[in-house]
N, CA and C of each residue as an Amber inpcrd file, in Angstrom:
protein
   222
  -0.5380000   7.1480000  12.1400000  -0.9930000   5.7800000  12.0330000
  -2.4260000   5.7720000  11.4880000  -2.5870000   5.0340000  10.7360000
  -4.0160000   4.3780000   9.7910000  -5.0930000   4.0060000  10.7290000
  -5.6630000   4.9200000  11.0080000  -7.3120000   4.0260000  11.6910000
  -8.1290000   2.6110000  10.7620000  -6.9630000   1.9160000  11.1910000
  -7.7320000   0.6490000  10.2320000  -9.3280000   0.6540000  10.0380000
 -10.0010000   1.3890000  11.2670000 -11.6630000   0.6220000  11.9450000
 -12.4470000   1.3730000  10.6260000 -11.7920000   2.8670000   9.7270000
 -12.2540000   3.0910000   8.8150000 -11.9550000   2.6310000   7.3280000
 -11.4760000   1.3390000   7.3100000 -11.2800000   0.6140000   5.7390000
 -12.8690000  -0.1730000   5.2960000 -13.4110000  -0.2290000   6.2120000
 -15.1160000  -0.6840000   5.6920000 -16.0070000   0.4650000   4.8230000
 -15.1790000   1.6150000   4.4920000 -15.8830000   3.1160000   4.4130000
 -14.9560000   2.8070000   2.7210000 -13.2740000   2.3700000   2.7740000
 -13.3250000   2.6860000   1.3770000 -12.7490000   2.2450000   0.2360000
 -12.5970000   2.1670000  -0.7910000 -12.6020000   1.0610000  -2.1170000
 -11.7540000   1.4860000  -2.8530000 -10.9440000   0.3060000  -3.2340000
 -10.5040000   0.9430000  -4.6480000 -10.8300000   2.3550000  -5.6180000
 -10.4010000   3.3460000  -6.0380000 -10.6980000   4.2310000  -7.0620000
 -10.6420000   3.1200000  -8.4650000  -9.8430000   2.6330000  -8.7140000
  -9.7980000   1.9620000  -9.5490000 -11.1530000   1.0400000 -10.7490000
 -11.5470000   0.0410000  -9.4180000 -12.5300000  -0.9820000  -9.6060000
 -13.3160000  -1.3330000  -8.4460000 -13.4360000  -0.6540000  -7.1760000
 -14.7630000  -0.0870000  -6.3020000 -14.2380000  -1.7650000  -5.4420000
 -12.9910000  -2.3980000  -5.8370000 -13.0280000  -3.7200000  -4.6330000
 -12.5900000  -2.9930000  -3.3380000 -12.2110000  -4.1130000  -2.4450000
 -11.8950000  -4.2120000  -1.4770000 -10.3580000  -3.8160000  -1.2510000
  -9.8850000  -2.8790000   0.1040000  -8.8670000  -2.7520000   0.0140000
  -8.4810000  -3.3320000   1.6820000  -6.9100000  -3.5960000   1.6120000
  -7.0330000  -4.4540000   2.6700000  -5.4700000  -3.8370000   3.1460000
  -5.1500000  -3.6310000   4.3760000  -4.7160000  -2.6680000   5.0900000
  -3.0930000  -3.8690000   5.6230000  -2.3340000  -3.0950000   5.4250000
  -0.9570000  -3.6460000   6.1590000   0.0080000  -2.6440000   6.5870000
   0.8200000  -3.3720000   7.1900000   2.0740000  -2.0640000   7.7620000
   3.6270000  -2.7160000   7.5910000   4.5040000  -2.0900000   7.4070000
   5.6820000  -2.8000000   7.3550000   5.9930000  -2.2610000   7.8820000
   6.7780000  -3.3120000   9.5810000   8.1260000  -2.2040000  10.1720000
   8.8400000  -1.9480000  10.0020000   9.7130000  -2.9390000   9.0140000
  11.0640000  -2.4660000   8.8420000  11.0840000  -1.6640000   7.5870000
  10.3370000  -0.8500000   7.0310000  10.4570000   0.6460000   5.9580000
   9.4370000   0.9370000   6.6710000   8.8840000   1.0910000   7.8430000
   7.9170000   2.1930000   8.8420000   7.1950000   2.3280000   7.6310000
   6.3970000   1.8670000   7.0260000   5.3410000   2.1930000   6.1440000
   3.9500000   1.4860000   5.9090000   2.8840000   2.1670000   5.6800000
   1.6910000   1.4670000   5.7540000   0.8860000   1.8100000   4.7390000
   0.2180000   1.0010000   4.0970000  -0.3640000   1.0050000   2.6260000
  -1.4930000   0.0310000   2.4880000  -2.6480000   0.2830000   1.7810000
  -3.5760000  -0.3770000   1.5260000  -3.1950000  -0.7740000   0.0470000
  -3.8840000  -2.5160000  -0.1390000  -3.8390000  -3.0280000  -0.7470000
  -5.2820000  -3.4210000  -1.9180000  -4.9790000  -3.3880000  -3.0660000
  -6.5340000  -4.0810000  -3.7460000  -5.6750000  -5.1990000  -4.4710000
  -6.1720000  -6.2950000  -4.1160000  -5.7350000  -7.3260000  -4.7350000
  -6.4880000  -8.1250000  -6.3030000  -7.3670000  -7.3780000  -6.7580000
  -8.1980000  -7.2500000  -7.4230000  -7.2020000  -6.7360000  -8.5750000
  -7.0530000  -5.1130000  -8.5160000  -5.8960000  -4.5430000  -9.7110000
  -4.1450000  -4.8110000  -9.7290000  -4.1660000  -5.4730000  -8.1550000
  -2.8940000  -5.3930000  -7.7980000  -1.9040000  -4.0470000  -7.4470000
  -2.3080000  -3.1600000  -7.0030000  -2.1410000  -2.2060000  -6.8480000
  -2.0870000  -1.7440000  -5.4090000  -0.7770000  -0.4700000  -4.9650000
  -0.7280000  -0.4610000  -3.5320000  -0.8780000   0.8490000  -3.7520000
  -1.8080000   1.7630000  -2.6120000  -2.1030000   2.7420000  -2.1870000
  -1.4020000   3.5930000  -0.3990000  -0.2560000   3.7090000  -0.5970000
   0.3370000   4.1670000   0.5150000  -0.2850000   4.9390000   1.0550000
  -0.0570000   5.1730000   2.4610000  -0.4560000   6.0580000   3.9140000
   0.4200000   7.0570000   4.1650000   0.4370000   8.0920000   4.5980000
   1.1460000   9.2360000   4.8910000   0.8300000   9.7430000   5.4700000
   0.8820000   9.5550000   6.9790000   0.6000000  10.5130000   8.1080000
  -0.8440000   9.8900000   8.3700000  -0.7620000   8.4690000   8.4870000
  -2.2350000   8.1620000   8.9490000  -3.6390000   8.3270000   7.3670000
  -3.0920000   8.8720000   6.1760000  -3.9390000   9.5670000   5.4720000
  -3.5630000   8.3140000   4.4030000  -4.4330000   7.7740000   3.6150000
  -4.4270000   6.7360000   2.5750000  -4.1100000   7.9030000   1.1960000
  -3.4870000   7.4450000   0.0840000  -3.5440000   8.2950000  -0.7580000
  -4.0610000   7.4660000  -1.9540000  -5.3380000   7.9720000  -2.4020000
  -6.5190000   6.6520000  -3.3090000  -6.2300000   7.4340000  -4.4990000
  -5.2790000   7.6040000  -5.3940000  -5.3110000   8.3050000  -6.5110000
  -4.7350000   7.2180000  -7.1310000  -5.5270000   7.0750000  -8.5590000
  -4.7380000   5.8470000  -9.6040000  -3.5340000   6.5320000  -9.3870000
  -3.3310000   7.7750000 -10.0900000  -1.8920000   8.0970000 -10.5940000
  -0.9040000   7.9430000  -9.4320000  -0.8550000   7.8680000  -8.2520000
  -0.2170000   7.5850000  -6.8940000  -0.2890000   6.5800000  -6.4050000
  -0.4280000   5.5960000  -7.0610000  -0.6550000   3.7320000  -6.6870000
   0.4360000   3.0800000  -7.4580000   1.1790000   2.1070000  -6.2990000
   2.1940000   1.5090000  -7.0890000   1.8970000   0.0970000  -7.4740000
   2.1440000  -0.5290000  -8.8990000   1.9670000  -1.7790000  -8.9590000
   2.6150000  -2.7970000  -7.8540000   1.8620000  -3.6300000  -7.8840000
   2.3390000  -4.3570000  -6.5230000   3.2130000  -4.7290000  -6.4320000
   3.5830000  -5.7280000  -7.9230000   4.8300000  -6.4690000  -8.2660000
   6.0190000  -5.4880000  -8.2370000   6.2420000  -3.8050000  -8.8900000
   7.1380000  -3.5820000  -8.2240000   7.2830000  -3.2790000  -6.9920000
   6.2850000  -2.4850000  -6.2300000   6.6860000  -2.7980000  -4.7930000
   7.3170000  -3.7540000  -4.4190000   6.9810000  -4.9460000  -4.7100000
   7.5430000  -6.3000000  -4.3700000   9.0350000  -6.1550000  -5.0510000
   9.0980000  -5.4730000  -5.9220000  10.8890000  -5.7220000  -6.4210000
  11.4310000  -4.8830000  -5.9160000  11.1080000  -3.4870000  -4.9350000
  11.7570000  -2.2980000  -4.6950000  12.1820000  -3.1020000  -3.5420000
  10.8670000  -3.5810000  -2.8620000  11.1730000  -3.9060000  -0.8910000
  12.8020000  -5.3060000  -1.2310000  12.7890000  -5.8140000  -2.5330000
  13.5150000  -6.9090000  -2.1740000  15.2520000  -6.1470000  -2.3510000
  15.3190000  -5.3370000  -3.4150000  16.1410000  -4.3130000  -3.8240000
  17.2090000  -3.5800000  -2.6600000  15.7530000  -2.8420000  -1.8070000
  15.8490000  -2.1860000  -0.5950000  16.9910000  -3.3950000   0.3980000
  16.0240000  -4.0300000   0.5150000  16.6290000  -5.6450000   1.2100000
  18.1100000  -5.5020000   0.7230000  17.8670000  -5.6480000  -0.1310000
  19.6480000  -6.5240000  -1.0180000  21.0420000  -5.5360000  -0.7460000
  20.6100000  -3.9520000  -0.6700000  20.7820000  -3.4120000  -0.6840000
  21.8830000  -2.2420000   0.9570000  20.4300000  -3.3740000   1.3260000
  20.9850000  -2.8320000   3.2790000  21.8920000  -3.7270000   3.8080000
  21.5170000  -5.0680000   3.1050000  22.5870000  -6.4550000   3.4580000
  24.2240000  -6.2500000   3.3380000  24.5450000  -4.8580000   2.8820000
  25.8170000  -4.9740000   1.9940000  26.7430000  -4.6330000   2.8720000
């Protein structure tokens, strides 16, 4: 799990904004957000992973989780 109390410590790689911390229960997953590039930076084992090349655009995140969704409904 993500020590949220350390997201004041760190920024986008990208464009140095703000990143802003969520969790989803139902895919047990937790990822920081910059809403600035639109871009999601997943957690793994409590550990943020801040690499451009390892950041997913948001919008597909947003089409995988609905996918995922559509997917489990069946």
């Amino acid at each position: 799990m993500f020590d949220s109390s350390k997201l004041e410590y760190l920024a986008c790689p990208k464009c140095r904004g703000k990143l802003e911390y969520h969790e989803d229960p139902e895919r047990s997953t937790e990822y920081l957000l910059c809403r600035h590039c639109q871009l999601i930076y997943n957690i793994h084992s409590g550990i943020p992973h801040l690499s451009i090349d390892a950041a997913q655009d948001m919008q597909q995140f947003i089409n995988n989780s609905e996918a995922e969704n559509n997917t489990s409904g069946d």
